[in-house]
C-alpha positions in Angstrom: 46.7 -32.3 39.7 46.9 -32.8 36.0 42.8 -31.5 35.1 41.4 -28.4 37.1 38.4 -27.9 39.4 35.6 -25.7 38.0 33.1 -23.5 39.6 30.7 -21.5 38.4 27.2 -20.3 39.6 23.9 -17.4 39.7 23.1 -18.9 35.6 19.5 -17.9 36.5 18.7 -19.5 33.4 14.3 -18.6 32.9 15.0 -15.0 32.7 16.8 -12.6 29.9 19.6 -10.3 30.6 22.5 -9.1 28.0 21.3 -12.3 26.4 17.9 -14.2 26.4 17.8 -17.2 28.8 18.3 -19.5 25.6 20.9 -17.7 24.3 22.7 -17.6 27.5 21.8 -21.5 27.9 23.9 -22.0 24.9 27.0 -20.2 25.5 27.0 -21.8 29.2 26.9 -25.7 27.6 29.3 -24.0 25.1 31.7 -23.4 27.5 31.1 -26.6 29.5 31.9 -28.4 25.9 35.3 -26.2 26.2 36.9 -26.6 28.9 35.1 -30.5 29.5 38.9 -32.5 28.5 40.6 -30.0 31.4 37.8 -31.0 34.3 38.3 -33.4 37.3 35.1 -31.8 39.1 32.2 -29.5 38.1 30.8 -27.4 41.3 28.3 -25.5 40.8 27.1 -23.3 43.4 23.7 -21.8 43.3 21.2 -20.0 41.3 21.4 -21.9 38.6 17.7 -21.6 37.7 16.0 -18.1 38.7 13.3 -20.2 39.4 12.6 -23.8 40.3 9.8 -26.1 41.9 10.1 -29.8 41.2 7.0 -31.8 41.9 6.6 -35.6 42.1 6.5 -35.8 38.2 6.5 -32.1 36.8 9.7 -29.8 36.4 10.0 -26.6 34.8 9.7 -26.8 30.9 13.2 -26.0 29.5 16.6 -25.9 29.6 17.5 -29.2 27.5 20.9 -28.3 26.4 22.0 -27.9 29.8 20.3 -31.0 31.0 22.4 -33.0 28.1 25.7 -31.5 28.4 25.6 -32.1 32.5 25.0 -35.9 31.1 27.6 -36.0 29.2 29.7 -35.2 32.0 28.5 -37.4 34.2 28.8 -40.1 31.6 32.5 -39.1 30.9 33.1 -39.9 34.7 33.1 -35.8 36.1 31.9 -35.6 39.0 29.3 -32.6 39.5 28.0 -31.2 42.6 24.7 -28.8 42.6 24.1 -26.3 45.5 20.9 -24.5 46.1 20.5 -20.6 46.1 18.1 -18.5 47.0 16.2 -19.1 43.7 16.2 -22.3 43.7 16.1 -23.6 47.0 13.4 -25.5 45.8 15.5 -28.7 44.2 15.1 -31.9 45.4 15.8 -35.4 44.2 15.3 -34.6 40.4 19.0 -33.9 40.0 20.0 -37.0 41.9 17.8 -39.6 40.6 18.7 -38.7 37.2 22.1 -37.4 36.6 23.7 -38.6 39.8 24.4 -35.1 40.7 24.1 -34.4 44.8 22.4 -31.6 45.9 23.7 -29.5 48.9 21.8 -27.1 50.8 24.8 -25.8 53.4 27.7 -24.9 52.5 30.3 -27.8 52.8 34.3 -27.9 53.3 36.6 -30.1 51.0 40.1 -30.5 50.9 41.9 -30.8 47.7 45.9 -31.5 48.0 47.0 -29.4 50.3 44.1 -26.5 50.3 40.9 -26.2 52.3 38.0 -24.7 51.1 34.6 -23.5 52.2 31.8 -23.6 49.5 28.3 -22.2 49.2 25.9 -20.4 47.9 26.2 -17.4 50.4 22.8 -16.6 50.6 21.8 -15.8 54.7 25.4 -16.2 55.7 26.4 -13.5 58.4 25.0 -10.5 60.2 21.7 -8.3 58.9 19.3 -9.7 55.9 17.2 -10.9 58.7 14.1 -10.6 56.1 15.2 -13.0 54.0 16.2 -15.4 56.2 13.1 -16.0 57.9 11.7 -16.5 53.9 14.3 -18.8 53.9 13.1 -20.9 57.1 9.6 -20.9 55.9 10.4 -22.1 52.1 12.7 -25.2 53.8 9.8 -26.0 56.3 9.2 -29.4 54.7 5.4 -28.7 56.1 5.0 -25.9 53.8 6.9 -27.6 51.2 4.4 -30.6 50.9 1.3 -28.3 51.5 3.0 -26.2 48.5 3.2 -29.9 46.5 -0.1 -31.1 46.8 -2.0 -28.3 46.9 -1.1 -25.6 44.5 -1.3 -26.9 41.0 1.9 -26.6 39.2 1.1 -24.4 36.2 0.0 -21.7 39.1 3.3 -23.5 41.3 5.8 -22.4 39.2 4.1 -19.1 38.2 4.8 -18.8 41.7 8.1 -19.7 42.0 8.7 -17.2 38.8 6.7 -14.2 40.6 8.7 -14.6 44.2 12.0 -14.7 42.0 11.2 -11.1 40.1 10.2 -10.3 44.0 13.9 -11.2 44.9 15.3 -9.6 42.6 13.7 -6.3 43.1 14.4 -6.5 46.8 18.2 -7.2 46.3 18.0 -4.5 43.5 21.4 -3.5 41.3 24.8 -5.0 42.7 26.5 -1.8 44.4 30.6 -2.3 43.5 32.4 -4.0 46.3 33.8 -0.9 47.7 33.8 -1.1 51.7 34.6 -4.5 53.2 32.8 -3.3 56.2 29.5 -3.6 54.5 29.7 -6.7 52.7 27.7 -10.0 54.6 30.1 -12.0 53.3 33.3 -10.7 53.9 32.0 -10.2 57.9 30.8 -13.9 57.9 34.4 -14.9 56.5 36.2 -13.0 58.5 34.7 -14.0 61.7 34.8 -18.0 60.5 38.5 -17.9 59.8 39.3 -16.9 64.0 38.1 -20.6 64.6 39.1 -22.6 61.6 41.8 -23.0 58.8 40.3 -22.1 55.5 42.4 -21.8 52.3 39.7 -20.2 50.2 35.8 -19.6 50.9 34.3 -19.9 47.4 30.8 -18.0 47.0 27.9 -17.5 44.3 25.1 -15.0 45.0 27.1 -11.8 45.4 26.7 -11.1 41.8 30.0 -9.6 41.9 33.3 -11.7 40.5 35.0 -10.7 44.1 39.0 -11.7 45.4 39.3 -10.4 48.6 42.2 -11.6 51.0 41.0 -11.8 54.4 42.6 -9.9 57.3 44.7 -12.7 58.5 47.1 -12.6 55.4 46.5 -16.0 54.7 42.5 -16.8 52.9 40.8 -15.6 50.5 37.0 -15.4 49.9 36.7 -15.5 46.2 32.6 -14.8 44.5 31.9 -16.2 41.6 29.8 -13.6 40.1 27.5 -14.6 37.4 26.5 -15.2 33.7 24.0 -12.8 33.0 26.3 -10.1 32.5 30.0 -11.3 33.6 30.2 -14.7 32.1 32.4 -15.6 35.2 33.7 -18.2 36.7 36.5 -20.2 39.0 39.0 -22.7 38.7 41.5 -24.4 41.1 44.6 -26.3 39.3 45.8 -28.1 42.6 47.8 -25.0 43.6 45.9 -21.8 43.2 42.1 -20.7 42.6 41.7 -18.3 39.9 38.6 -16.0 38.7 38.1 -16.0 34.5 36.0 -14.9 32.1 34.1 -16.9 29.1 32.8 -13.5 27.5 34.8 -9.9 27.0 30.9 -8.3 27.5 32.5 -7.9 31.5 34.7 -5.6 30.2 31.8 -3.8 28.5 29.2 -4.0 31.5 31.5 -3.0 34.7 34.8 -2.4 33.7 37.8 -2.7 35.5 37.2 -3.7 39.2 
């Protein structure tokens, strides 16, 4: 495999962090521009937007550059595949209809060469966070979906989305380091998946944590992401191995050497 495979997601471009949103916007289509001659595929994989509510012909104001430069890719033949997180679950055909860019809501498993790999979000994958996941069920009733759509106006609709959003984020709170295996959702959800099928490498966003963990079989790794607000991370596969990297030295600066 001559180009690489790039993954990247949790952007939650509409709020600021180190950076404003804007300023964060730019240095993600930045990096896009740089590493665009050395990319087969584009993945990204949740929590792009902190918030998001697309009706019939209204999306959220913004995020231009981003919109452009994931055109350009598409025009330059990359494919680019766009999985909903927790914050912005609500996506639907938007994307599709006018980049060409599918939208996943599961987590999916490709193969490329001779390595299998599971991909999603991560959000409501194994045991507790039963909370959440019956928010979840309710937000992805397609009833309360087109109640949402066609009777909430969308300046008050997306004031919504924006207020459940700060409401998740309070309720997840600060990322804890990734310290005891034995407490993390994910690494309990991979580790029980791998005892019934072959996975390579189980590729996650909403951790907030850039994570390589080999799983107790010897043989898979679950790999997160991590994010931009504060990281700048993000993954690449070159046919042979995946690998976690870093677009801005600020990681260095904000949680030092993990």
């Amino acid at each position: 495999m001559a180009k690489k495979i790039y993954f990247a997601s949790d952007f939650h471009l509409g709020i600021d962090a180190l950076e404003t949103s804007d300023e964060r916007e730019k240095k993600i289509v930045s990096w896009l521009t740089s590493v665009q001659d050395d990319m087969a595929e584009l993945y990204l994989v949740g929590d792009v937007f902190d918030y998001w509510y697309e009706y019939g012909t209204v999306i959220p104001k913004g995020y231009i550059r981003l919109f452009g430069k994931l055109s350009e890719l598409r025009d330059a033949g990359i494919p680019i595949y766009f999985f909903t997180g927790n914050h912005d679950m609500w996506m639907f055909t938007y994307f599709e209809k006018y980049f060409g860019i599918p939208i996943y809501r599961e987590p999916i498993v490709r193969t490329f060469g001779d390595k299998t790999f599971f991909i999603g979000h991560g959000d409501g994958l194994g045991p507790g966070d039963h909370g959440y996941k019956f928010i979840k069920s309710v937000f992805n009733n397609k009833i309360c979906q087109w109640l949402f759509k066609w009777l909430i106006h969308p300046d008050i609709g997306l004031w919504l989305m924006k207020f459940f959003s700060s409401k998740s984020r309070q309720y997840t709170g600060t990322e804890d380091a990734f310290s005891d295996p034995k407490k993390e959702w994910l690494v309990q959800f991979v580790e029980s998946h791998s005892k019934t099928q072959h996975i390579d490498y189980y590729i996650f966003g909403h951790r907030h944590l850039p994570i390589n963990y080999q799983l107790s079989n010897g043989k898979s790794h679950y790999y997160n992401l991590g994010e931009w607000m504060y990281a700048s991370s993000y993954g690449t596969f070159n046919g042979k191995e995946f690998e976690l990297h870093f677009y801005d030295s600020k990681y260095t600066e904000v949680y030092g050497n993990q």
